[in-house]
C-alpha positions as CSV (number, residue, x, y, z in Angstrom):
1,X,-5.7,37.3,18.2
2,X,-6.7,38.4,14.7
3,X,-6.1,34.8,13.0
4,X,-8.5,33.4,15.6
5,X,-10.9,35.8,15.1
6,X,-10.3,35.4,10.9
7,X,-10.0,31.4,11.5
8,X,-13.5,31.6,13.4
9,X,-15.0,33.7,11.0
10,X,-14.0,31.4,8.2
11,X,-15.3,28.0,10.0
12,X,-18.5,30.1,10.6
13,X,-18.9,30.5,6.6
14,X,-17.7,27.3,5.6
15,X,-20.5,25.9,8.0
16,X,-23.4,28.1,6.1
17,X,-21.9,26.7,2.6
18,X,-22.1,23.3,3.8
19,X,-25.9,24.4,5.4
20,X,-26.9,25.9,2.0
21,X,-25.7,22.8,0.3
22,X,-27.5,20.3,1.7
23,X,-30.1,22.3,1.6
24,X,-29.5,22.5,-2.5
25,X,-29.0,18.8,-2.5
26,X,-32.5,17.7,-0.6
27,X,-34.3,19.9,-3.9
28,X,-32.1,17.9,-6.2
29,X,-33.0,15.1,-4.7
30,X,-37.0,15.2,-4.2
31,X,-36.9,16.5,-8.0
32,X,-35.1,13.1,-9.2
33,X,-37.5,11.4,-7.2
34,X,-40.8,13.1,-9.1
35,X,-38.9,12.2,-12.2
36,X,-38.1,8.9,-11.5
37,X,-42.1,8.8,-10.8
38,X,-42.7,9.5,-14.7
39,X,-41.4,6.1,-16.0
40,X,-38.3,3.6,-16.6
41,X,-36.6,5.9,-18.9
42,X,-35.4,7.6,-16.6
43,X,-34.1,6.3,-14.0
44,X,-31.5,9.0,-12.6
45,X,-31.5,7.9,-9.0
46,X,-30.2,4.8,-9.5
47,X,-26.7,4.1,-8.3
48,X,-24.3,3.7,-10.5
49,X,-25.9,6.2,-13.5
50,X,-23.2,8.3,-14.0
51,X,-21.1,5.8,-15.9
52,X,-18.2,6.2,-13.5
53,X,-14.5,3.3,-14.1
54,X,-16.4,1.4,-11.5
55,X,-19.4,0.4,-13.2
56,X,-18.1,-0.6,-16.8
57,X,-17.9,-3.7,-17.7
58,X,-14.6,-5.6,-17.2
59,X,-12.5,-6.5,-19.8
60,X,-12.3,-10.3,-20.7
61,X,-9.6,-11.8,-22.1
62,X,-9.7,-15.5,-23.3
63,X,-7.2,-18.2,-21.7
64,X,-5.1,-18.4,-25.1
65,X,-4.2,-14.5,-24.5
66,X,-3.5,-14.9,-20.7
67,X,-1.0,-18.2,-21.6
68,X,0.7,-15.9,-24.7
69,X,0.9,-13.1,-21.8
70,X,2.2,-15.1,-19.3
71,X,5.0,-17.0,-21.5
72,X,5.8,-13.3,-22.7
73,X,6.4,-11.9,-19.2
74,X,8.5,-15.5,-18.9
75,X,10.1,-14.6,-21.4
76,X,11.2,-11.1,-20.4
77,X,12.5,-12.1,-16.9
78,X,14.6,-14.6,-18.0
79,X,16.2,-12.0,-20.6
80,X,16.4,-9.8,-17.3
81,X,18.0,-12.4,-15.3
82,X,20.6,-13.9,-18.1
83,X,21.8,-10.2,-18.2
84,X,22.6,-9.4,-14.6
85,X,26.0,-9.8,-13.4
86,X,27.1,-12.2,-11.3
87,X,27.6,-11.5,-7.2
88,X,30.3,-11.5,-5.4
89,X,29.4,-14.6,-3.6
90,X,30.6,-17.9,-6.0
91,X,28.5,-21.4,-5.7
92,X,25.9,-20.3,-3.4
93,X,22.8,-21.8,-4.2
94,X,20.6,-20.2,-1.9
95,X,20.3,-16.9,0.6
96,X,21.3,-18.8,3.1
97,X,24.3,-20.6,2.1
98,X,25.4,-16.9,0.9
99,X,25.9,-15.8,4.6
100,X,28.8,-17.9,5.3
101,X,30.5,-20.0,7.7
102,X,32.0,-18.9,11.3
103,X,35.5,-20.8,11.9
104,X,35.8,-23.1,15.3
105,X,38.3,-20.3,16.2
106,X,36.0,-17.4,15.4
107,X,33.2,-19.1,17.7
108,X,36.1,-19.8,20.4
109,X,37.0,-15.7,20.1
110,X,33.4,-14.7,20.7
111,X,32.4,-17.1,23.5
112,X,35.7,-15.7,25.4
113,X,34.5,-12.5,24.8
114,X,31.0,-12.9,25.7
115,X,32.5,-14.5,29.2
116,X,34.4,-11.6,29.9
117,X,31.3,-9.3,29.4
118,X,29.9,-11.0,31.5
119,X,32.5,-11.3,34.1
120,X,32.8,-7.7,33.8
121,X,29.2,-7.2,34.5
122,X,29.2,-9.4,37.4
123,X,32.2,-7.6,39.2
124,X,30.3,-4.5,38.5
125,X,26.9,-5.8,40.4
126,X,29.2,-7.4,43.2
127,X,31.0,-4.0,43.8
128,X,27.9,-2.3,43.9
């Protein structure tokens, strides 16, 4: 009963902070907006001002970079690739051939399987 009492108590302050600063923030903001009255120097309620990652310029980088870049990374991931080791799988030249084949007799051992499921399935039903 105590935590509730403490947790109520505690939601009840946090709500006053948060009362106290908007409160705070409405002065801040009616003073930037007598500043901004003064002149274009200074201009402190426009977004964006605070010179945050977002609003830097990007960096530009010419297409003779991007190509040396680009043959570079090329370059690495066929390093990468000439040293891995080869699979288990021989002469496979895609993912799919690398699943395999099923034999005529493997499909034949299924199939009679799958038929006696079923049969087993049915005598089940009929008996019920």
């Amino acid at each position: 009963m105590e935590t509730i009492k403490g947790l109520l108590s505690f939601v009840s302050e946090l709500k006053a902070k948060r009362i106290s600063l908007v409160n705070e923030l409405q002065h801040v903001d009616e003073s930037l907006a007598v500043l901004g009255k003064f002149g274009p120097a200074s201009n402190h309620t426009e977004a964006g001002s605070t010179g945050s990652a977002d609003t830097k310029a990007k960096r530009l980088i010419s297409a003779a970079s991007r190509r040396k870049m680009a043959l570079a990374q090329k370059a690495r991931w066929a390093n990468f690739r000439k040293n891995l080791q080869p699979t288990a799988v021989a002469n496979t030249t895609s993912p799919a051939n690398a699943r395999g084949k099923i034999s005529a007799a493997g499909r034949k051992r299924i199939a009679a399987a799958q038929r006696a499921r079923w049969a087993k399935v049915r005598a089940a039903k009929k008996a019920a």
